[in-house]
C-alpha positions as CSV (number, residue, x, y, z in Angstrom):
1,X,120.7,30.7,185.7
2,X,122.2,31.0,189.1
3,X,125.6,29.8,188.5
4,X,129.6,29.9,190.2
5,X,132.1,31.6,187.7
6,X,135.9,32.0,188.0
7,X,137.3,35.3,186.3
8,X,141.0,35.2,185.7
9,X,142.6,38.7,186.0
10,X,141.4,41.4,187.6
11,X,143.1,44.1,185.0
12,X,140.1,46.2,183.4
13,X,138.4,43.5,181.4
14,X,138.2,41.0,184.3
15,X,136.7,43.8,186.2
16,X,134.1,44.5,183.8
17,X,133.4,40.7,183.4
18,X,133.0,40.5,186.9
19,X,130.7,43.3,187.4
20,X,128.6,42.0,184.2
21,X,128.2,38.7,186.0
22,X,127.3,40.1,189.5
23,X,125.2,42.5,187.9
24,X,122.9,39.3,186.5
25,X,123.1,37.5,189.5
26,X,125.8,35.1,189.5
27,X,128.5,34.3,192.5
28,X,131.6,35.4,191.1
29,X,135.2,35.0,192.2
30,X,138.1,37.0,190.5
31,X,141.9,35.7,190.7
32,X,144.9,38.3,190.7
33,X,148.4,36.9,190.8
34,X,149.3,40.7,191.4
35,X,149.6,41.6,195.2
36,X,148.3,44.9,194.6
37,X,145.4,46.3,192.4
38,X,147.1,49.0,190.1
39,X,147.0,50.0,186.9
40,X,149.9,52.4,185.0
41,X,148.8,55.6,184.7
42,X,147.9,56.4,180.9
43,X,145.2,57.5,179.5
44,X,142.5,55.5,177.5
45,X,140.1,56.7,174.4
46,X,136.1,55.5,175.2
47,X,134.8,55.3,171.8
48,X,131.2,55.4,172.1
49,X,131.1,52.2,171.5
50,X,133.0,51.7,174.3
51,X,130.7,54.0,176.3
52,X,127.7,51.8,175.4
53,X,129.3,49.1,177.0
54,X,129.9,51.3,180.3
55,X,126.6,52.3,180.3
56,X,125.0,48.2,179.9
57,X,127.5,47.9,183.2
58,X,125.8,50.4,185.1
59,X,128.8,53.2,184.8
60,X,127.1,55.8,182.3
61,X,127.4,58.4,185.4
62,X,130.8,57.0,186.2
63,X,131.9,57.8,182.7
64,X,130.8,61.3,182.8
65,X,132.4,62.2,185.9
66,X,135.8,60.8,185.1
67,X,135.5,61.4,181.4
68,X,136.7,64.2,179.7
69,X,135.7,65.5,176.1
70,X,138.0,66.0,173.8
71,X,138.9,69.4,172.5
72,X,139.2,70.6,168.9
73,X,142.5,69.8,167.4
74,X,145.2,69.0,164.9
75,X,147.5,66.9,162.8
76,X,151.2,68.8,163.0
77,X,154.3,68.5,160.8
78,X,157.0,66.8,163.1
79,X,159.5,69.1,162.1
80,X,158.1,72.4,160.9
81,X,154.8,72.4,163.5
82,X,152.7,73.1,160.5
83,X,149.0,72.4,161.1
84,X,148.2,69.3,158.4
85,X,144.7,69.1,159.2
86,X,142.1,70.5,161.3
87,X,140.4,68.0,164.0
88,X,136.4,69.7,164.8
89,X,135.4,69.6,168.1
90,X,133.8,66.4,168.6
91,X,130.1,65.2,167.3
92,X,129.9,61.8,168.5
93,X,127.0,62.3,170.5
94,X,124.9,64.0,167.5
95,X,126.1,60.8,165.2
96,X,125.9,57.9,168.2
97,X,124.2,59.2,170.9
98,X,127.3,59.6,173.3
99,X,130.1,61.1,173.4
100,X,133.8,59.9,172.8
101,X,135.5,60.8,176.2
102,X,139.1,60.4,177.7
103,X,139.7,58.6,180.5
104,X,143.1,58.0,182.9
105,X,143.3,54.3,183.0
106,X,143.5,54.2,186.3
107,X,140.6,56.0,187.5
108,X,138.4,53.4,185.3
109,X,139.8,50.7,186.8
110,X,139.3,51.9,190.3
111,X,135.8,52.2,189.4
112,X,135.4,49.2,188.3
113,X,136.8,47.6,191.2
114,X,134.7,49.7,193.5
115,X,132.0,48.4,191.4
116,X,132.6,45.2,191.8
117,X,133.4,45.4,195.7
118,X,130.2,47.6,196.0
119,X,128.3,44.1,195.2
120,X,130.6,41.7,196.6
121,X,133.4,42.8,198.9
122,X,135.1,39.5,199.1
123,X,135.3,39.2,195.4
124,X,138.0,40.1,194.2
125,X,141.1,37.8,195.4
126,X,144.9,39.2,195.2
127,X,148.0,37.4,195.0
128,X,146.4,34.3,193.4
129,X,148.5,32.6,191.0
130,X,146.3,30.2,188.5
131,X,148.9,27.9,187.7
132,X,146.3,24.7,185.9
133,X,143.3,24.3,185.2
134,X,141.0,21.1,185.3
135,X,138.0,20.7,183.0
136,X,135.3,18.6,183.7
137,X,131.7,18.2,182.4
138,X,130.0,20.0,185.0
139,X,132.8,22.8,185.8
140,X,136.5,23.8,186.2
141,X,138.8,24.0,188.6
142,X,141.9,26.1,189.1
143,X,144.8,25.0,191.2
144,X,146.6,28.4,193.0
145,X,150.8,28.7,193.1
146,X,149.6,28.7,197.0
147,X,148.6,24.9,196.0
148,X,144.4,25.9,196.8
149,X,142.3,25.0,194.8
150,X,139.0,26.0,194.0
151,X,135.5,24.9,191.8
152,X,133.3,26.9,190.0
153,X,130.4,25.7,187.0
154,X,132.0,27.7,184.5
155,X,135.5,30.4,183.8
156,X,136.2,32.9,182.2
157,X,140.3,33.9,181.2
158,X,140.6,37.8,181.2
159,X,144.5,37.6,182.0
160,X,146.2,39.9,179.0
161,X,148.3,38.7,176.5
162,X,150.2,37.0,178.0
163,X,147.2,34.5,179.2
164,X,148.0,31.3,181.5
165,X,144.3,30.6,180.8
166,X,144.5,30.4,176.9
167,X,147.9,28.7,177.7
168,X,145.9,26.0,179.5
169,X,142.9,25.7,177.6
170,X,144.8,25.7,173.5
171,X,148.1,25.3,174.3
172,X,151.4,27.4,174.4
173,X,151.4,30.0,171.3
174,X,153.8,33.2,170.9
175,X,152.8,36.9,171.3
176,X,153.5,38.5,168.0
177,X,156.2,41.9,167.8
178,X,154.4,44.0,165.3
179,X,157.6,46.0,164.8
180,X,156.9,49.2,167.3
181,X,157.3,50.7,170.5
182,X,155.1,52.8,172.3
183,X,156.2,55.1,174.7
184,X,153.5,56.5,177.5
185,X,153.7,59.5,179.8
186,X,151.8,61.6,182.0
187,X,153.2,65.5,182.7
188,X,151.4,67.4,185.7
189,X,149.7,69.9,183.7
190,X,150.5,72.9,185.6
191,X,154.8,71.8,184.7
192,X,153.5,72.9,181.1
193,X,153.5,76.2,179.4
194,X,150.2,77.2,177.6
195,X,152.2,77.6,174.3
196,X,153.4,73.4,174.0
197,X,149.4,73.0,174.4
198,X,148.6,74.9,171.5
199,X,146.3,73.0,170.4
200,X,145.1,71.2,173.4
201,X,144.7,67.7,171.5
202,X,147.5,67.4,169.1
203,X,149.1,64.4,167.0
204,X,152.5,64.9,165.3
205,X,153.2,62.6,162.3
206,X,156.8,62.2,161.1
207,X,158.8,59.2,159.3
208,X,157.8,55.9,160.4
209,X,156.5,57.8,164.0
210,X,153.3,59.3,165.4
211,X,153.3,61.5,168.8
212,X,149.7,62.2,170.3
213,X,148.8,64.0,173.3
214,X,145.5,65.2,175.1
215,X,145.0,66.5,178.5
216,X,143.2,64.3,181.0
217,X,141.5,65.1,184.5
218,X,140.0,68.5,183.1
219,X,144.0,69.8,182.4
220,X,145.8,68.6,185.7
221,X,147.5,66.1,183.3
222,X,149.0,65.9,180.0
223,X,148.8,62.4,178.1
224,X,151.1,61.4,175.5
225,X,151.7,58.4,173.6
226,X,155.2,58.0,170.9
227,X,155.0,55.6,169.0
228,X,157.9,54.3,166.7
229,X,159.2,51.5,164.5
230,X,161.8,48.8,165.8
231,X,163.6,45.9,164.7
232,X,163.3,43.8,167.8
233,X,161.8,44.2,171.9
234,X,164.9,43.0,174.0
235,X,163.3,44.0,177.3
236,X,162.4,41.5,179.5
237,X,158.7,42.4,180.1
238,X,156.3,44.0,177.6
239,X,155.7,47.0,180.1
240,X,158.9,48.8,181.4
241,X,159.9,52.2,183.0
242,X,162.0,54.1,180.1
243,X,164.6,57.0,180.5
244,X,164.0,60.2,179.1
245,X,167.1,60.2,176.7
246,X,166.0,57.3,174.9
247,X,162.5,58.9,174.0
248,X,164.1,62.0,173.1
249,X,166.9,59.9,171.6
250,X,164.1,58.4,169.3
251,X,162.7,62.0,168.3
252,X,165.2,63.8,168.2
253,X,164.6,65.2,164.8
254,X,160.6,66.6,165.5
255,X,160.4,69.9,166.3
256,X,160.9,71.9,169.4
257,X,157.2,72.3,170.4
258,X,157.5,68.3,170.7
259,X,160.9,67.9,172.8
260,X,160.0,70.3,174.9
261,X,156.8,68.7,175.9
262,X,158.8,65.4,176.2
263,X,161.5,66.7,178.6
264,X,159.2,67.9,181.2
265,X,158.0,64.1,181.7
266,X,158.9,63.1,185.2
267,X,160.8,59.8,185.5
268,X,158.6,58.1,187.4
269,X,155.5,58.5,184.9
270,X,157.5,57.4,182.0
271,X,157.1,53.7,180.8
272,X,157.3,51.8,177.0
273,X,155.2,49.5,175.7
274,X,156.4,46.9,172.9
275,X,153.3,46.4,170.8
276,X,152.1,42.5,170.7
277,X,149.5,40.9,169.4
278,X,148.7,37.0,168.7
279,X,146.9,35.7,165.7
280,X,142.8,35.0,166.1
281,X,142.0,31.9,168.0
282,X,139.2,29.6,165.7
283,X,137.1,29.2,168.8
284,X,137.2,30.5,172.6
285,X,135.8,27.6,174.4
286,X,137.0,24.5,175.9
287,X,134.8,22.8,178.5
288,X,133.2,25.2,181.0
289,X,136.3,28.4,180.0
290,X,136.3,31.1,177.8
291,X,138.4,34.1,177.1
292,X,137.7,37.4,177.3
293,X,140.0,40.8,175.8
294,X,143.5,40.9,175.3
295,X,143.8,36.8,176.4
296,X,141.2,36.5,173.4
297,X,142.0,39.1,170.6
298,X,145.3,40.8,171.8
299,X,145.7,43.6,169.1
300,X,148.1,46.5,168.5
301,X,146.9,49.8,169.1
302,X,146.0,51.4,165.9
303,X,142.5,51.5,165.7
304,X,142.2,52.2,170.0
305,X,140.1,49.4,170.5
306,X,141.5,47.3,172.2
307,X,140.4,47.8,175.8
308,X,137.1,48.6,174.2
309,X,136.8,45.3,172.6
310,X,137.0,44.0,176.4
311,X,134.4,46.7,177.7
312,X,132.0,45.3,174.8
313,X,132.8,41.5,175.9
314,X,132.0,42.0,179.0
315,X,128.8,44.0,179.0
316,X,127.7,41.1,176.4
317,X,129.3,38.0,178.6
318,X,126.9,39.8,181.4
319,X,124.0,40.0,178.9
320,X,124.3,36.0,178.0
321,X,124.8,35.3,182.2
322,X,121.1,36.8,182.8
323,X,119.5,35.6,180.0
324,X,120.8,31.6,179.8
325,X,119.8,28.8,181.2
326,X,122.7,26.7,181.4
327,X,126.5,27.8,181.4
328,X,127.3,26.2,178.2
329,X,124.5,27.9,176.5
330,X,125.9,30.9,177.9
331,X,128.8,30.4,176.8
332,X,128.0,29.7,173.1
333,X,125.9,32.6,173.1
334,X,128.7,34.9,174.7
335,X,131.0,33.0,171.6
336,X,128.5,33.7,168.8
337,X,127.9,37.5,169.7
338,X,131.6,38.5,170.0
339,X,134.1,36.1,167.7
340,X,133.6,37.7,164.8
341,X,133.4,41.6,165.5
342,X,136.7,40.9,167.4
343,X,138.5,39.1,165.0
344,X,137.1,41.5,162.2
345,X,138.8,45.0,164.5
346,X,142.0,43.1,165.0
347,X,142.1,42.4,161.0
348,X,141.3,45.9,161.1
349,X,144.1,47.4,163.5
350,X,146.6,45.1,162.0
351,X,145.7,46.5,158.3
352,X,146.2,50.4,159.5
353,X,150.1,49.8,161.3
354,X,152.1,50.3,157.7
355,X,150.2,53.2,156.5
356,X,150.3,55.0,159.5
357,X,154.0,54.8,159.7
358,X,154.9,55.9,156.2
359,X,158.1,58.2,155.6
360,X,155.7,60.9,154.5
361,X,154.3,62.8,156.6
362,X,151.1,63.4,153.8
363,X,151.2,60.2,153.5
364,X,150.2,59.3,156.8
365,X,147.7,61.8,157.3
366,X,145.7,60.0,154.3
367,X,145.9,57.0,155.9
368,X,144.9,58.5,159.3
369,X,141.7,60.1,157.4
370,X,140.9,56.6,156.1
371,X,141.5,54.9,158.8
372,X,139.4,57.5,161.1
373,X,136.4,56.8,158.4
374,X,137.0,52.9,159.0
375,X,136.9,53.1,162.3
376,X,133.9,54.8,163.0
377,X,132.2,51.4,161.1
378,X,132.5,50.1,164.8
379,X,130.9,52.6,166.7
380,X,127.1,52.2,166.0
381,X,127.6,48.9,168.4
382,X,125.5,48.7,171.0
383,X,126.5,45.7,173.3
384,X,123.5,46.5,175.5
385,X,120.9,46.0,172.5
386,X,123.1,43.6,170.0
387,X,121.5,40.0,169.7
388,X,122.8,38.0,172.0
């Protein structure tokens, strides 16, 4: 198959899906209502899962270089800094063959886009607002904000949550609030003393709260994610910059060793997340369109696979590309290799949220244990080798 596809999005899963679809031969053109290609600065767990995915996209090297592994560890008491639990070094690579590695966000997603641009320089198409979409039995079209409008044989919708694509294709639905707030932050690693990094990769668990951090970039930076319960998101987008007194405000009653790791966050690398998700879709396709990550399976963050999810889609939707011989059949095989696994790890992340945030701290490292044990159920996935 030789064929024209649209990707909607050029966040990290339209890259990948782009890249998956170059990589098999097909002429691919990527729409970004965003002027600028960015992402904000966190960091991001490669399951190896994840890294089998990276690897089917031709990034394997990539991953090493901007990878880092993650140090032995621990599970603290927020107030008292008592060590819960012990994390091992990690043995991913003896159990799955790779590693589980740690990545800035932003350094993946310039890769991918240099990836992508590698193949095709004009691919990848900035401020382009898809506003409608037009189905019709050989193809799709998309009509831009700029009032263009362009043909391809088939689409794929990899624009978030908050998808125009699965807007267009099943209607209007609502992102669900799961009841938390993430808060994400990056410290320059040389703005913190040796002792607040003691152990290297940490999680803090206290009532109804969970505080993780890791360094990324081989130390130069320190990533944290706080994670709380709330009644309501009142912000206007899902994504926002956050002061500092708020976050401490939230956490005020964990120990030192925590608030003083928080403080040294510099205001411009300080943003919150309210966690979303949207119930599973029956079905992906409509005509000639699909959906692909968070526009698919939007899940909250409990399990970390969410992003991975979209590495595994694409590296599959790539898979389908080279071996079909029609779009739709490529599209139903795409449909048929990944509706189910998703659906099954959003049941999944959705299960772990409650247990995680118990009042007790013992509690919530039983649940972590169980869930850890759960979760490594998805990791022997090989979207390179999976039957497609």
């Amino acid at each position: 198959m030789k064929s024209s596809v649209i990707v909607v999005g050029a966040g990290i899963g339209g890259l990948a899906a782009a890249l998956g679809l170059l990589r098999a031969g097909q002429r691919v053109r990527v729409f970004e209502q965003a002027q600028h290609l960015g992402e904000v600065g966190a960091g991001l767990s490669i399951t190896p899962n994840a890294g089998k995915a990276l690897i089917t996209l031709g990034l394997g090297e990539t991953l090493e270089r901007i990878g880092s592994q993650p140090p032995a560890g621990a599970i603290q008491h927020f107030a008292t800094g008592e060590t819960l639990v012990q994390l091992p070094q990690d043995h991913n690579r003896e159990r799955y063959g790779i590693p589980l590695y740690h990545v800035h966000r932003a350094d993946l997603h310039a890769e991918l886009r240099a990836a992508v641009s590698k193949i095709d320089p004009a691919c990848i198409v900035t401020g382009s607002v898809v506003q409608r979409l037009e189905s019709r039995s050989d193809g799709v079209t998309v009509k831009l904000g700029n009032g263009a409008r362009h043909d391809a044989d088939w689409l794929v919708g990899a624009d978030g949550i908050h998808s125009v694509t699965r807007a267009e294709l099943f209607g209007p639905d609502r992102a669900n609030f799961t009841g938390y707030v993430a808060w994400r932050g990056l410290i320059p690693g040389e703005l913190v003393p040796k002792a607040l990094l003691d152990p290297p990769l940490c999680m803090t668990v206290g009532p109804r709260r969970l505080l993780m951090r890791y360094p990324l970039r081989g130390g130069a930076l320190v990533n944290y994610v706080a994670i709380a319960r709330r009644q309501a998101w009142m912000e206007e987008g899902w994504s926002v910059r956050s002061e500092l007194h708020e976050l401490l405000a939230e956490f005020a009653d964990f120990g030192a060793h925590s608030l003083q790791l928080l403080a040294l966050t510099p205001s411009d690398r300080l943003f919150k997340w309210g966690l979303f998700d949207r119930d599973p879709l029956p079905i992906w396709i409509r005509g000639r369109s699909t959906l692909l990550g968070d526009a698919a399976h939007a899940m909250p963050p409990f399990t970390g696979q969410g992003a991975v999810m979209a590495l595994e889609d694409a590296a599959v939707l790539g898979r389908v590309a080279a071996l079909a011989a029609h779009p739709d059949e490529a599209l139903h095989r795409y449909e048929s290799a990944r509706h189910a696994r998703v659906t099954a790890a959003l049941a999944m992340s959705r299960s772990r949220a409650a247990l995680y945030f118990a009042d007790d701290p013992r509690e919530q490292v039983q649940a972590l244990g169980a869930g850890m044990a759960e979760l490594r159920t998805l990791y022997d996935y090989d979207a390179g080798s999976v039957t497609v």
